[in-house]
N, C-alpha and C positions, 0 to 999 in steps of 0.2 A: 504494500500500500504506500510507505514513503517512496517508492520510487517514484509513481505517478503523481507523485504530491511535489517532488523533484522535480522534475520534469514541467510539472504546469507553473515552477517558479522560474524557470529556464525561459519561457517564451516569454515573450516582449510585450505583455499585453495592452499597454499602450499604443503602441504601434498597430495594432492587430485591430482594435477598437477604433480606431481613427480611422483606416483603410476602409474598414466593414461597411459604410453607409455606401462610402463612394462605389466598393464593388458591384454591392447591392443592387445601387441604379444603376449602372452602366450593364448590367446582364439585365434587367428587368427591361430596359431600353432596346438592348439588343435584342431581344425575347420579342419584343413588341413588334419589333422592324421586322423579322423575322417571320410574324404572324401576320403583317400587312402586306402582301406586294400585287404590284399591278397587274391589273389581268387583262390590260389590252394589248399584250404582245403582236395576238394576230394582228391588227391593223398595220402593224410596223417590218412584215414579211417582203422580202421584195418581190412576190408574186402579186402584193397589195398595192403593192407603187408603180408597175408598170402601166403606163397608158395618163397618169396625173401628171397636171402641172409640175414647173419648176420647182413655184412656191412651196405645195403641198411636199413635196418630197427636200428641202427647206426645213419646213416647218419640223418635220418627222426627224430629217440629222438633229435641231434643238433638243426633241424632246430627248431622243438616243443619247446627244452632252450630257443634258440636265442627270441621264439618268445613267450615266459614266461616272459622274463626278460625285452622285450622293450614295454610288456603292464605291468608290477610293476612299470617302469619310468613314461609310461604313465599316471598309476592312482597316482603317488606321484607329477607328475608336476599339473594334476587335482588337485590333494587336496589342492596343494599349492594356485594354483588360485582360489578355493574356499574357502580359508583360508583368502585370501587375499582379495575378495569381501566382505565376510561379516565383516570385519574389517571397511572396506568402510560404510556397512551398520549400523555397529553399529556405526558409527560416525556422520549418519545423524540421525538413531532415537536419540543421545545424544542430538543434535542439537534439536532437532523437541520438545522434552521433557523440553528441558530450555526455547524456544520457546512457548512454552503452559504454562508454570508456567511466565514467563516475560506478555502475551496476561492476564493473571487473575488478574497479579498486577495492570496491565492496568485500565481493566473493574473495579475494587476495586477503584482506585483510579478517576477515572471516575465517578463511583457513588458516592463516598464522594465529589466529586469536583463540581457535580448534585444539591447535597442537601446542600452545602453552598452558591453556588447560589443562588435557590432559598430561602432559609434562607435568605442573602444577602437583594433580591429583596424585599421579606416581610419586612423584616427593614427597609428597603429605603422608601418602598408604606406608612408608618405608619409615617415618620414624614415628 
């Protein structure tokens, strides 16, 4: 049981509490974007534009930018937030890593603590 008591004095919890709202929104955001996209793709087929105006075929490159440039946002607020998770993660494998080296000092100390007991006991049984 101390060791997980260990262990949860090891992580940063300030840090980890600070971070948590922002992640929070930004997946909840992505979530959302995710669950929103446009469904008039067919109109923008070029089996659609053959035979239209200039303009119309114009109009259709804008809306294809428009919608080049709010998936670049999209995939750079993604990286961010996956930028920012493993961050998170690499703070608990640091955590979990100090944690296993503190658990072997332990068990070390434990065994020599074993054997000077018994040691101990032998001496005492003899006079």
């Amino acid at each position: 049981m101390s060791v997980w008591l260990t262990a949860l004095k090891l992580v940063p919890w300030d840090d980890v509490l600070k971070q948590t709202p922002k992640l929070v929104r930004q997946a909840k955001s992505l979530f959302r974007k995710e669950q929103v996209k446009p469904s008039d793709s067919h109109e923008l087929s070029p089996e659609a534009l053959n035979g239209r105006d200039p303009q119309a075929v114009a109009a259709v490159v804008r809306e294809l930018h428009q919608r080049v440039v709010v998936l670049e946002r999209e995939q750079r607020e993604t990286a961010a937030l996956m930028a920012s998770l493993a961050e998170q993660q690499e703070m608990v494998v640091q955590t979990l890593a100090a944690l296993r080296a503190r658990a072997k000092l332990l068990t070390a100390a434990c065994g020599v603590l074993a054997l000077a007991v018994v040691g101990l006991l032998t001496w005492v049984s003899r006079q």
